[in-house]
N, C-alpha and C positions, 0 to 999 in steps of 0.2 A: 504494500500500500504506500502510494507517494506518500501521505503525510507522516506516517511513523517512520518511512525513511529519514525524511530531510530531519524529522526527530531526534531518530537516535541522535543520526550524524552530530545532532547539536547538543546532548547530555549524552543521555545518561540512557544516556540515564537511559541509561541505559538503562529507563531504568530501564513492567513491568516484571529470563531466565534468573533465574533469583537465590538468595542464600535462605540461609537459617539462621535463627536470631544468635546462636552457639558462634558463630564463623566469627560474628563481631570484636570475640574478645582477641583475636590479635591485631586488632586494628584500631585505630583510636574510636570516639566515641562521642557523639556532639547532642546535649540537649536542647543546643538552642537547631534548631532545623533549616533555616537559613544560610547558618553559617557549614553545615555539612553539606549543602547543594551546592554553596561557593567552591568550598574546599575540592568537595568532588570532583566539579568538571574541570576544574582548574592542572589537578593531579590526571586526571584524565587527559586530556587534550594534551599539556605540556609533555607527556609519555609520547603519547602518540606521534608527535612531531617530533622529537628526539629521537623517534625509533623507525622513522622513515625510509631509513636505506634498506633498515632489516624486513620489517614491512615489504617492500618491494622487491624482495628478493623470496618472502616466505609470508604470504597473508596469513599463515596456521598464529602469527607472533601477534594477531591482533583475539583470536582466543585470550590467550595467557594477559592481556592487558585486560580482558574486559571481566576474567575471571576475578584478576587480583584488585582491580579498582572499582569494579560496578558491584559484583554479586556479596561483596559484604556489606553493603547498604540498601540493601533489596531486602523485603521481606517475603521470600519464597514458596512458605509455606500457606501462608493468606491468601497470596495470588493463585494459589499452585488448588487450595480449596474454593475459591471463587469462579475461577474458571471452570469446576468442577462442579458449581454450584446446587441442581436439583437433578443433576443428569441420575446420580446414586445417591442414597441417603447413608450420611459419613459416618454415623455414629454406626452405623451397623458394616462398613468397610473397616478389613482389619488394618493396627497402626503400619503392619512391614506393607502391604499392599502402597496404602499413602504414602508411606515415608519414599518406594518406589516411584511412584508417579512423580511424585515432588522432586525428586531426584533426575526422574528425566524431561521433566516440563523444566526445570532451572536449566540440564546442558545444552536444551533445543534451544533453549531464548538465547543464551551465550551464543551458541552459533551463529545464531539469528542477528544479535547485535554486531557481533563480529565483521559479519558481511555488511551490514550497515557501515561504519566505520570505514569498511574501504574509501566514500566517497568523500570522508573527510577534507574538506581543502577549507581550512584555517578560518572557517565562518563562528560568528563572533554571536556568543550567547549571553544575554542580557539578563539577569535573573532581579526579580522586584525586592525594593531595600526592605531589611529584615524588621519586624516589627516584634511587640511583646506578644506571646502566646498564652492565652490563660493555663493556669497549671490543670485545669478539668477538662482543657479538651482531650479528644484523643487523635480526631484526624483533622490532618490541616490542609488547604491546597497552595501550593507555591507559584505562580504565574512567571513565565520568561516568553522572550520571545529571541527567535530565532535571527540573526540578521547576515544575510547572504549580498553582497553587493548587487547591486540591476535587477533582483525579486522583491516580491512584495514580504515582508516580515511574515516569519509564522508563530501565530500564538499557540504557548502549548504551558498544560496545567501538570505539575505532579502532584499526586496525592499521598501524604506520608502517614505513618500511625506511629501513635504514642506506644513504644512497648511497655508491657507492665513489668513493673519490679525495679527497671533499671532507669526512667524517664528520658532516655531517648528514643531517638527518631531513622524509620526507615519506611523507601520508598516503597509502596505495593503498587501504583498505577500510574497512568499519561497518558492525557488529553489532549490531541492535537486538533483541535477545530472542533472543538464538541464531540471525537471520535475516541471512547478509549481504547487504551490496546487491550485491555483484560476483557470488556466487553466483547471484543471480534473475537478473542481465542476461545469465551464460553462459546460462543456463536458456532464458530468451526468446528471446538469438539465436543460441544454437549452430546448433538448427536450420535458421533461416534461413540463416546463414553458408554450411550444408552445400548447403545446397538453390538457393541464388544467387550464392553467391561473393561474396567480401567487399567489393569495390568497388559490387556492388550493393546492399546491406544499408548502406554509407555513404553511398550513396546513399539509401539512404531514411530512416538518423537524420540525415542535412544537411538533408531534409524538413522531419522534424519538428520539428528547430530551431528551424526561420524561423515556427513559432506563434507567434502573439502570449502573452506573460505570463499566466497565470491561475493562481488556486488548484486544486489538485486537486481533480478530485469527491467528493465524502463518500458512502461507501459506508451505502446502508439495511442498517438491525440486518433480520434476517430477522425 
């Protein structure tokens, strides 16, 4: 989808292929949420352009960036049951079944972002100045917008959650033009889900993981 391309391209944000709230602890840790979206892309991008030669010699090197810089700020397992949402009722799937799903709905997004990031060329993301968050909320949305020189700006929202116990913050979603991406992947595999059961269905995004690196197709103007 055009818009979740030029998306990723432009965070994260990566976000949506996701961690588990466990992964966080080797990694620093931010309650104010703002300041972990700054942080992010900033470590993001600056990677990525430092590691250009290598990049161009091996796209598999943009996995291992998006692994080690996006997926510990993803909340994997929220997305990973949302997308999952009514297709099976979870309390009655066992946890190794989920904890499989979740495991290969996180390497398919990695892959997924990965190939995103190819199209990377230095476009400049504008993220809104950080404000106070009341201590009772638990989800926030963060607004930036995308800025590509000679295109029109793209607005795109992330949606973070408050984890309990620790009061920080990770992404579960993104909104790109009112489009989320957790929205389209219930959409693509709820039915599957229904129709093969969820072990089979991770079994086919553990498939598609192991592609090799590439840019998305570019959709012809009709």
């Amino acid at each position: 989808m055009k818009l979740f391309a030029t998306l990723a391209s432009a965070l994260l944000l990566a976000t949506a292929g996701f961690s588990t709230q466990a992964n966080t602890a080797a990694v620093p840790t931010y309650d104010d949420p703002y300041k972990m979206m700054e942080v992010l892309a900033d470590k993001t991008f600056q990677r990525i352009a430092a590691d250009q030669p290598k990049i161009k010699q091996n796209a598999e090197v943009l996995r291992t960036i998006v692994s080690e810089e996006l997926v510990p700020y993803i909340d994997s397992r929220y997305a990973a049951g949302y997308v999952i949402g009514q297709s099976v009722k979870l309390n009655t799937v066992p946890k190794e079944d989920f904890n499989t799903f979740v495991t290969a709905f996180q390497n398919y997004m990695v892959g997924t972002y990965a190939g995103v990031f190819t199209q990377y060329t230095n476009q400049k993301v504008i993220i809104e100045p950080g404000q106070p968050v009341d201590k009772q909320r638990k989800i926030i949305t963060i607004k930036t917008r995308v800025i590509d020189p000679g295109k029109p700006d793209i607005k795109i929202e992330f949606k973070l959650r408050r984890m309990k116990d620790t009061n920080t913050w990770l992404v579960y979603d993104m909104v790109a033009e009112g489009i989320s991406l957790l929205d389209s992947k219930r959409s693509e595999l709820g039915s599957l889900i229904r129709q093969q059961g969820l072990l089979s269905v991770a079994a086919l995004l553990e498939e598609k993981a192991k592609a090799p690196i590439k840019a998305p197709e570019k959709k012809k103007d009709a």
